[in-house]
C-alpha positions as CSV (number, residue, x, y, z in Angstrom):
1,X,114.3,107.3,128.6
2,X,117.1,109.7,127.2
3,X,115.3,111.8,124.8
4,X,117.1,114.7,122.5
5,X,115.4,117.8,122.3
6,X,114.9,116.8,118.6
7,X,113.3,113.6,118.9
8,X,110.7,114.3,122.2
9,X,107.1,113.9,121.6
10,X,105.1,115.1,124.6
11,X,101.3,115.7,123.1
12,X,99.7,113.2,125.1
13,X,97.1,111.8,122.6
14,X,99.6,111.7,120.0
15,X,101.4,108.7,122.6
16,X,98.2,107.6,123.7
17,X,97.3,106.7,120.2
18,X,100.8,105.1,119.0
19,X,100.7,102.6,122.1
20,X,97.4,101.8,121.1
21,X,98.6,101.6,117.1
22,X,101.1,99.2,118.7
23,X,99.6,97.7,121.4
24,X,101.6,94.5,121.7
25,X,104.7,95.5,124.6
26,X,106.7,94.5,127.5
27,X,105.3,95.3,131.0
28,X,108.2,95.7,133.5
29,X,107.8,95.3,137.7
30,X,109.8,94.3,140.0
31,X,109.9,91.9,143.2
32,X,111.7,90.0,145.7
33,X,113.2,88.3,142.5
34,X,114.6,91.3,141.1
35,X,113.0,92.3,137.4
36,X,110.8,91.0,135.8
37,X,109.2,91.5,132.2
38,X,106.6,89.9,129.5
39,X,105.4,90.7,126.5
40,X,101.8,90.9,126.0
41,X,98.8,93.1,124.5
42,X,97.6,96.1,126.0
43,X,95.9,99.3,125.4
44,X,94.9,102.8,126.9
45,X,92.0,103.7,128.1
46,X,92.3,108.0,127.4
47,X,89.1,108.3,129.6
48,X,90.1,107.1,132.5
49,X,92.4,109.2,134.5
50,X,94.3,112.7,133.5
51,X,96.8,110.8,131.4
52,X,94.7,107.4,130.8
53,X,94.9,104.0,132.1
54,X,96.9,100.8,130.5
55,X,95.1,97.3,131.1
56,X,96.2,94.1,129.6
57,X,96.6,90.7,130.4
58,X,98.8,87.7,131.3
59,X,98.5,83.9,131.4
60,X,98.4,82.7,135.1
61,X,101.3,80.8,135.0
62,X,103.3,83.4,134.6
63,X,105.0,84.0,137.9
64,X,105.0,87.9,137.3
65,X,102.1,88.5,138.6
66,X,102.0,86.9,141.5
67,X,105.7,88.2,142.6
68,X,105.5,91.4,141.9
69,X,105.8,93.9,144.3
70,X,103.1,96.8,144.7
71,X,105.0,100.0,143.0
72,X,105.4,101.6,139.5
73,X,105.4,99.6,136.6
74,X,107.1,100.5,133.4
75,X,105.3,99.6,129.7
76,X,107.3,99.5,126.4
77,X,106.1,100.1,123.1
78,X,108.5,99.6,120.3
79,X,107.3,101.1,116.9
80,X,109.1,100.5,113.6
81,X,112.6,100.9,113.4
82,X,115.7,100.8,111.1
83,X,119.6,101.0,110.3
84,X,120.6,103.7,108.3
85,X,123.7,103.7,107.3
86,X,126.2,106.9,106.4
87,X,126.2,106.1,102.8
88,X,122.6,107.8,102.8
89,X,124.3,111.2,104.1
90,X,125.0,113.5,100.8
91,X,126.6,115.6,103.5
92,X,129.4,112.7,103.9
93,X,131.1,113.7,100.8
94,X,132.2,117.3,102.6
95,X,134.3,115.7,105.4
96,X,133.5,112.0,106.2
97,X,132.2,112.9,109.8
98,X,129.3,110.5,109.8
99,X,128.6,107.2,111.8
100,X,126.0,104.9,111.3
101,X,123.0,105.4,113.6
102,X,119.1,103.6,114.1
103,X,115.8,105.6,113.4
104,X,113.1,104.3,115.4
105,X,109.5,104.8,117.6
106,X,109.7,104.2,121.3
107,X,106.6,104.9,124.0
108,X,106.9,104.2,127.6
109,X,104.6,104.8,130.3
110,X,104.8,104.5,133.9
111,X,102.5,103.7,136.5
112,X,101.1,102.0,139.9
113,X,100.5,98.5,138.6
114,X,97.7,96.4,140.2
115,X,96.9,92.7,139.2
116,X,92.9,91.2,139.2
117,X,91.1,87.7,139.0
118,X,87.5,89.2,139.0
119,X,86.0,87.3,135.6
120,X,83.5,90.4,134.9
121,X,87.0,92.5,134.5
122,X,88.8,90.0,132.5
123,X,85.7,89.4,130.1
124,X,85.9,93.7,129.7
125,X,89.6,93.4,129.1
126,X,89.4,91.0,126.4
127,X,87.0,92.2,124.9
128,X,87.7,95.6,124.4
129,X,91.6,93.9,123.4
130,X,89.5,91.4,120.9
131,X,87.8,94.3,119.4
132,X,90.4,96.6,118.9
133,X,92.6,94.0,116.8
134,X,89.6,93.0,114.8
135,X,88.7,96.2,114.0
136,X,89.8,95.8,110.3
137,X,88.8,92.8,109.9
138,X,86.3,92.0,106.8
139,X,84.1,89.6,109.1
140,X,85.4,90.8,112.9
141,X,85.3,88.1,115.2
142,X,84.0,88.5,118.9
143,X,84.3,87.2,121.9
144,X,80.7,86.3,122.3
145,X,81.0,84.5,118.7
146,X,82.3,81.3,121.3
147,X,80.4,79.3,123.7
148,X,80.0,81.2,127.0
149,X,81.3,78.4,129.3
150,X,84.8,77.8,127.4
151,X,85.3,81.6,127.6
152,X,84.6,81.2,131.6
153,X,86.9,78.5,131.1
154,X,89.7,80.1,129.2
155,X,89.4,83.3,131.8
156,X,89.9,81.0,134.6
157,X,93.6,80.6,132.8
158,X,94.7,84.9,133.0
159,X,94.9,87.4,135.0
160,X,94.5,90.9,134.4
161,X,96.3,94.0,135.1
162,X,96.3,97.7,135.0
163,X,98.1,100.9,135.3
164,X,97.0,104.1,135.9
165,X,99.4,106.6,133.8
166,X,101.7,108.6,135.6
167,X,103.9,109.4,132.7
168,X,104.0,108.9,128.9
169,X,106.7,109.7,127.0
170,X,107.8,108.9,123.4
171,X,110.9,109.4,121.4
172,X,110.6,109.8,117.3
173,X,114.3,109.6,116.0
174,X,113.8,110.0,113.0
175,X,117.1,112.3,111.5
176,X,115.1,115.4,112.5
177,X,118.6,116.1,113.9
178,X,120.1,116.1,110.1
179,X,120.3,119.0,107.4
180,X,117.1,118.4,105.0
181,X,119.3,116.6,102.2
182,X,120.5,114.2,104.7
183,X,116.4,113.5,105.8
184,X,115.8,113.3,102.5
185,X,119.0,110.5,101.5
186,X,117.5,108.6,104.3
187,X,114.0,108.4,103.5
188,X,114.9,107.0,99.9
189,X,117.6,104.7,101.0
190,X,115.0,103.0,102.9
191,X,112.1,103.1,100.1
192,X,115.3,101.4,98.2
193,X,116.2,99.2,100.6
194,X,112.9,97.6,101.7
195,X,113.8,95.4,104.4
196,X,110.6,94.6,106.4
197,X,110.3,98.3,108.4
198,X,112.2,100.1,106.3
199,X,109.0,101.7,104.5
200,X,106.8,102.1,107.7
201,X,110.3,104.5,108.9
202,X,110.4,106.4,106.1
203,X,106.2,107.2,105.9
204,X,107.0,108.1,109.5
205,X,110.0,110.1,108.7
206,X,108.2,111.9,105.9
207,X,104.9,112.9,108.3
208,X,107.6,114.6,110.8
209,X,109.2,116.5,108.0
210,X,108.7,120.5,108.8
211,X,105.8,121.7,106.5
212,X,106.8,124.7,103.9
């Protein structure tokens, strides 16, 4: 991933947590077929390895799994993202030199991917996926909450996968690479605005902003 000098994020449980804030990508292998990719839920484990390991899980019909080739996956995990437009640069009025650009959240890690059938390891994976998204739930719902022979059942229809980390990088372009009055045009042009990201870009935008 091309990542400005501006824009890198390299503290490791800062991207450990943001894939797990986001936690619904696209795992990437290739095979005899050429590339393949899907998008599904997964999450980091930060205990197990030096830089974690992904796990997630697929339906079994997906031919992915059985057609990839052993080798390094790739994992993508798009956080929110927006247009911004020039008209939110006070800076244009000097000269006109602006261009419209995107601000946006991007986490990709890399790794040896290995497929599994074994239920016990498909009951942990769903699990510990189930629990994480219920998490806010009022009433949290859980996996042992339905009969244990349809969950057999419904296991007998995925298989699992995981990824010990290799790399993990993430990119924040967020206009850190414009003067403070052109941050600051941007971050209310999207409170303005309000299309369905534009706020979650600007809250980010604001957190990166250099303290006093």
């Amino acid at each position: 991933m091309y990542i400005p000098k501006w824009f890198k994020e390299d503290n490791v449980e800062v991207l450990q947590a943001e894939v797990n804030r986001i936690s619904f990508g696209t795992i990437i292998t290739t095979g005899p077929a050429g590339i393949m990719a899907s998008r599904v839920p997964m999450l980091i484990d930060p205990s197990k390895g030096r830089l974690g390991t992904l796990f997630g899980h697929m339906a079994r019909g997906n031919p992915q799994w059985r057609e990839s080739s052993a080798g390094e996956g790739l994992a993508t995990f798009m956080g929110p993202d927006a247009y911004v437009t020039p008209n939110w640069y006070p800076t244009k009025e000097e000269d006109g030199k602006t261009v419209p650009t995107w601000n946006y959240i991007e986490v990709q890690v890399r790794g040896p991917v290995s497929f599994f059938e074994d239920p016990k390891r498909l009951l942990e994976v769903v699990t510990d996926l189930t629990d994480h998204h219920e998490s806010g739930s009022e009433k949290p719902w859980s996996v042992s909450d339905a009969p244990a022979d349809y969950i057999s059942r419904e296991l007998r229809s995925i298989v699992g996968f995981e990824m010990p980390v290799s790399t993990i990088e993430g990119k924040w372009k967020l206009s850190q690479n414009r003067v403070k009055e052109d941050r600051e045009g941007v971050r209310l042009g999207l409170v303005k605005r309000n299309r369905p990201e534009d706020a979650s870009v600007s809250r980010e935008m604001q957190a990166r902003e250099p303290r006093a």
